[in-house]
N, C-alpha and C positions, 0 to 999 in steps of 0.2 A: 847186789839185789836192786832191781828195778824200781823207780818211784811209785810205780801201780799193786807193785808187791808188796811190798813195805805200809799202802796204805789198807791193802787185805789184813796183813799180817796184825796191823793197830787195833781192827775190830773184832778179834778174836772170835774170829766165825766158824762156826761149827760145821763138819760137813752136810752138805744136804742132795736135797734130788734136783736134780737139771730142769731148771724152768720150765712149763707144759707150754707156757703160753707163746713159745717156737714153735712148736705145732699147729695153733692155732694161724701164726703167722704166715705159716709155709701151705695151709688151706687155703686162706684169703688170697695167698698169689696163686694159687689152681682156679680159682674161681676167675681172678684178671687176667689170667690164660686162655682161658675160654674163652672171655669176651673179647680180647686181642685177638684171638684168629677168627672170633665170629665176623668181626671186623676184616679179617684178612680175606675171607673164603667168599664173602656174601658176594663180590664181583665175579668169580668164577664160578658159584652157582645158578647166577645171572647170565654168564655169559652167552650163549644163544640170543635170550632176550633183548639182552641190548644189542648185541652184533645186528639182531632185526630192525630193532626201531633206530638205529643209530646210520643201518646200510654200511655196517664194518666188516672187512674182508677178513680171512684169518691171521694175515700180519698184521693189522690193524688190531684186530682185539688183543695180538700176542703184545702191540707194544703198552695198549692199555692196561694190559694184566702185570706186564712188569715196572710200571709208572711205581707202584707200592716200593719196589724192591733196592733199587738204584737209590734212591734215597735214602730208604734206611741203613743202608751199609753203609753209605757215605756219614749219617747222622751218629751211626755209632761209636764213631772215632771221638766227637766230641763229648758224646751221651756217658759213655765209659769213666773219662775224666773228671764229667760233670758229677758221677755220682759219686764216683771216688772221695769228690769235694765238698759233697753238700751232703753226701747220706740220701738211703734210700727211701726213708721216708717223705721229704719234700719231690725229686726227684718223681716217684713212679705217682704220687696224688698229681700233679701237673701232667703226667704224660697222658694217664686215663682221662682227665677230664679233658683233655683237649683233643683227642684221638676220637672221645665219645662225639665231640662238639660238630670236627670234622665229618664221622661219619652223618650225623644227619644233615649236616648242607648240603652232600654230597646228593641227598634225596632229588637238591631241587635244579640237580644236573640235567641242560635241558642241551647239550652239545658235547660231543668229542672233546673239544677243550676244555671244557670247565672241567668233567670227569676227569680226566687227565690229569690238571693242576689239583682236584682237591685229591687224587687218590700221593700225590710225590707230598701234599702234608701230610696225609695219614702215614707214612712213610715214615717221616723224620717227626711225626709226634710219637710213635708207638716204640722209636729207638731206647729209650732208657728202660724197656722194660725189663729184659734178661737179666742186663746188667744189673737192675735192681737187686734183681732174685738171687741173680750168685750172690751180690753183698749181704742180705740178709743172712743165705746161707754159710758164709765166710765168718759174720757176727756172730750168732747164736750155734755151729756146732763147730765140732774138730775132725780136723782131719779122716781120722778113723771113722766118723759117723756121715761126712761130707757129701757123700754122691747120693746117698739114698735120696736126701730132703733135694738136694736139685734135680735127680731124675724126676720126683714127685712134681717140683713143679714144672716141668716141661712137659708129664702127664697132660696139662693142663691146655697145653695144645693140643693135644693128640685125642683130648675127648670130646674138642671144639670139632677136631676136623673129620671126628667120628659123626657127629649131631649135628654137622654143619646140614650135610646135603640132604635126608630127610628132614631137619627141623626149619632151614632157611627155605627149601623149595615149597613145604606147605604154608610157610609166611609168604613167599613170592607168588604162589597160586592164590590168596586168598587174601589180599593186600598191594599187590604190585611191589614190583623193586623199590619203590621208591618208598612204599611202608616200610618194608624189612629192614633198610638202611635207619629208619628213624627208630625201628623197636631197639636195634641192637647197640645204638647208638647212647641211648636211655637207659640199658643194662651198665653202662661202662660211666656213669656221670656217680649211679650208685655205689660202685666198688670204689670208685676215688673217695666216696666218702664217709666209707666203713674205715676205708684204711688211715686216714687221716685220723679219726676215730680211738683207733685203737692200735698203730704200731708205735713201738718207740726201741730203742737200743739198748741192747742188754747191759747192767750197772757192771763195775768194776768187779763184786762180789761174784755174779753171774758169770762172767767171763772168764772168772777162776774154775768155779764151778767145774764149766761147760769143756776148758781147755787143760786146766791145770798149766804144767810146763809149756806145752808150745804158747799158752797166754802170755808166761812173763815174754820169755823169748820174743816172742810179737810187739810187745808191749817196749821193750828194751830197743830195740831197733828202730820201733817209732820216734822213741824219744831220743835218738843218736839225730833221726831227721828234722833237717831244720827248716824243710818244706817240701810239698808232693813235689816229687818227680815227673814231667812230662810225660806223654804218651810216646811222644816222639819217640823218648828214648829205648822204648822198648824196641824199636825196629833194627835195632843194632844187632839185635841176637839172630842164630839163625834156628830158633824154634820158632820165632816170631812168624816168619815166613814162611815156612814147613807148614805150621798150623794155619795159616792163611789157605796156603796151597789145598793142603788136606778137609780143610769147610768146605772150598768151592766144589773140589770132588763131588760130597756127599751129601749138600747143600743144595745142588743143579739139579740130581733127580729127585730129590722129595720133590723139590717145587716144579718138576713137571705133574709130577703124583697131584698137587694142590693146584696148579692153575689149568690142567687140560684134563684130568681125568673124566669127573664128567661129561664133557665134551666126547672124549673119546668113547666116552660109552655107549653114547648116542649117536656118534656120527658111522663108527668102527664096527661097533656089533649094532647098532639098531634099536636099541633100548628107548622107550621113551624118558621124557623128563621127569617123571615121576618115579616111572622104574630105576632111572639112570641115578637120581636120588637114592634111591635105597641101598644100591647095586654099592656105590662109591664109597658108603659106612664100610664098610666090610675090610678092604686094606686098612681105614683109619683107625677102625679098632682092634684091630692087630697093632697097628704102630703104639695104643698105649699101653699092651702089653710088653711090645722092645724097651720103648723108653725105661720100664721099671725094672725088667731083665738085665739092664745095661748098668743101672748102678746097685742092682745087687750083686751079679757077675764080681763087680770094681770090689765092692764093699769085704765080700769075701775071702777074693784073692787079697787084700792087704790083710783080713786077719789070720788069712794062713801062710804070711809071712813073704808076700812078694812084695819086692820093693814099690812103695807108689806110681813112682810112671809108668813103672808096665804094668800091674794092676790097672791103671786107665786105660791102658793099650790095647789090653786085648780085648776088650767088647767094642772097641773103635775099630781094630784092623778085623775082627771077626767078623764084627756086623757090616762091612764095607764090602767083605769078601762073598760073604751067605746073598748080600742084596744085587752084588753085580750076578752073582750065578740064577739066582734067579727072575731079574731082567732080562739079563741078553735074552733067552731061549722064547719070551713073550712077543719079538720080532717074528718068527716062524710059527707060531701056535697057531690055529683054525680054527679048535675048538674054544667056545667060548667060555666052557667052564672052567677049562684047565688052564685059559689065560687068567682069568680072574683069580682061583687059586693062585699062581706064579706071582700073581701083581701084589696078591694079598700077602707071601712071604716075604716079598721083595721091601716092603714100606716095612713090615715087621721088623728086618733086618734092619735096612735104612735107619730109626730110630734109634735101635739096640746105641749107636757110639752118640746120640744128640746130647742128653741129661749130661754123658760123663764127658763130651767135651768142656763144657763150661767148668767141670771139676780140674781137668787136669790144668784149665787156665790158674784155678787156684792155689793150686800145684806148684806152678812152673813160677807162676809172680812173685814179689813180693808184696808185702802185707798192704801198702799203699799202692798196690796199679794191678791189685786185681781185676774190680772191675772194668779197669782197660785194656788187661790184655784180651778178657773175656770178650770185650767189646770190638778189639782190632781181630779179632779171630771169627768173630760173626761176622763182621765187617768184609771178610774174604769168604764166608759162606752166602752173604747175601749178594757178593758179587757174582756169584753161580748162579744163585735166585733168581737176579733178574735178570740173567741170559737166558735163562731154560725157557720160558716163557717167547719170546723176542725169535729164540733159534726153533722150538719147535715151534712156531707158528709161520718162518720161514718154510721150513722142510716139508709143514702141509700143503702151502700154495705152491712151493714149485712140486711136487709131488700128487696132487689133485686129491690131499687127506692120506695118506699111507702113511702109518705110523711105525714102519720098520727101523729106518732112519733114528728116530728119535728113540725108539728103544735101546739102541747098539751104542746111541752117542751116549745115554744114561748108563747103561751098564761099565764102561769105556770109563768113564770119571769119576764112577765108584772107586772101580781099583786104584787110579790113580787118588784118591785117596786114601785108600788104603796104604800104600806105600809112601805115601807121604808122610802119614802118620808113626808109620809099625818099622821103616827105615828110616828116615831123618828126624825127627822127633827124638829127643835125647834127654836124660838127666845131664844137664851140664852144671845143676851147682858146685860148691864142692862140698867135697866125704861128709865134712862133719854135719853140714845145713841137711844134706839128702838122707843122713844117716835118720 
């Protein structure tokens, strides 16, 4: 028996109901989800704007749009470890309030470079946020109940990037960019200090509660360790890598979805800025229906008895699959509604494997490098990130804006996600751990 066992077993605790105030927890990170992508989105729902007053070409603004992304995946190598070490409560209060601080400096970007440099902080201040959010989740539920609450908080993007483009384009018409950066900035200084507030880690009693058996089990292993384990070492595996492979796949076309669709709504079909606002919800809120499809999907098939990694696998290789089929075909489409339909399944789908990526990271780690592996696996999604940006903004200037290109290379690294995930991706513990 475990030393954390043994000191349940002293307080002769009676069974009870599983803490509410996990819920409350996993609210509070939907709500710094939003404001993390309101932060992410607010430059490409600018982008025209500044492309004007700045006199930036389309590779120019692609490489400002991907200034965010290259950092963060870089940032997240260490973010992962960091939370690992310190816990997600210190960890995501410092990320928000300095992500929030960033964005409004960013307001008093009066050049190409300064935007540039404050957008590669906002980059690697916003890195420990996921990671936070799977530790939460990894704390307070078990396995069986796992994907629901981090699909839930990756919702939290997905309803940023829904209300991004109507609610940031009527702040940017009735404010100027350089307001909207300071309101959304000010949203994110408050969530840092709810959560400080009110998170803390669930007591030894709770963690019975919540885990039962896999708690000791977790609990026993900790104390076999006689300190974290580098992140390093996770690259030895070759799930490590797979799962790197398989982000960047599915990773490159959401964030063309997030850094050029607007744009393309207006440049491609005609749309105005206000229309093109509207018009751009539409895929985002489909995507918060994927995300939440994706870990109910997960959640299911383990309670009707599929083993965990394929239970994560199939709303990753499905949704991988549904979103390249409905991409490619938006390179030939005329009609403008049927492309917008197609776009709008295609981020549906896109979503559906987001939330339960970060699960099966919890999956595959052990109980000390989850939040790292989760971290080195976004870390290879956000290396997709900030290509997508960088390559479609090449393919419009050599192309004079034709967006065929860019659809066939998003559809194209779908799948290769998908096979990255649904063939190399493996349970390789052994029997008895997986069992």
């Amino acid at each position: 028996m475990s030393q954390a066992s043994a000191e349940i077993d002293a307080t002769n605790t009676e069974p009870r109901k599983k803490p509410r105030i996990r819920w409350y927890l996993i609210a509070l990170l939907v709500i710094g989800g939003i404001v993390n992508y309101l932060d992410r989105n607010n430059l490409s729902i600018a982008n025209t704007t500044i492309a004007k007053e700045f006199g930036l070409n389309a590779l120019q603004m692609g490489l400002l749009l991907s200034a965010f992304s290259w950092p963060y995946a870089i940032a997240n190598l260490p973010a992962g470890y960091l939370v690992d070490k310190f816990g997600p409560k210190k960890m995501f209060a410092w990320a928000a309030g300095l992500w929030s601080i960033i964005s409004m400096i960013s307001a008093l970007a009066n050049s190409f470079g300064f935007l540039y440099a404050a957008r590669v902080a906002l980059g690697i201040a916003e890195s420990p946020f996921f990671t936070s959010g799977l530790k939460v989740a990894d704390k307070w539920f078990n396995k069986t109940e796992r994907a629901l609450p981090v699909s839930i908080v990756n919702t939290g993007s997905q309803i940023a990037n829904a209300i991004a483009p109507p609610l940031l384009t009527f702040l940017l018409l009735t404010m100027t960019w350089r307001g909207m950066f300071l309101v959304v900035g000010a949203f994110g200084i408050v969530v840092a200090l709810v959560w400080l507030r009110i998170y803390r880690d669930p007591t030894l009693k709770e963690q019975f509660v919540i885990k039962g058996a896999e708690f000791e089990e977790k609990a026993t292993a900790a104390e076999q360790k006689e300190k974290q384990v580098g992140w390093g070492e996770l690259f030895k595996h070759k799930n490590t890598w797979f799962m790197i492979l398989g982000a960047f796949g599915i990773f490159y076309t959401v964030w063309v979805y997030l850094t050029w669709l607007p744009s393309y709504l207006q440049t491609a079909r005609g749309f105005s800025l206000s229309q093109a606002g509207w018009l751009a919800a539409l895929p985002f809120l489909c995507g918060i229906i994927g995300v939440l499809t994706g870990g109910i999907v997960s959640s299911k098939a383990i309670k009707a008895g599929v083993p965990t990694i394929r239970a994560r696998k199939l709303p990753i290789v499905g949704g991988a699959v549904l979103a390249a089929a409905a991409v490619l075909p938006v390179a030939y489409v005329d009609n403008t509604a049927l492309a917008i339909v197609l776009l709008s399944i295609g981020y549906f789908a896109a979503q559906v494997p987001i939330g339960v990526l970060w699960t099966l990271a919890s999956d595959v780690a052990a109980p000390n490098q989850v939040a790292s592996l989760g971290a080195i696996q976004n870390f290879g999604g956000f290396l997709g990130a900030s290509l997508a940006p960088i390559v479609t903004g090449y393919i419009l200037n050599e192309t004079g804006g034709n967006y065929t290109l860019v659809f066939l290379v998003g559809g194209i690294l779908l799948l290769v996600g998908a096979v990255s995930y649904g063939v190399f991706v493996k349970d390789r513990r052994p029997a008895s751990v997986a069992a």
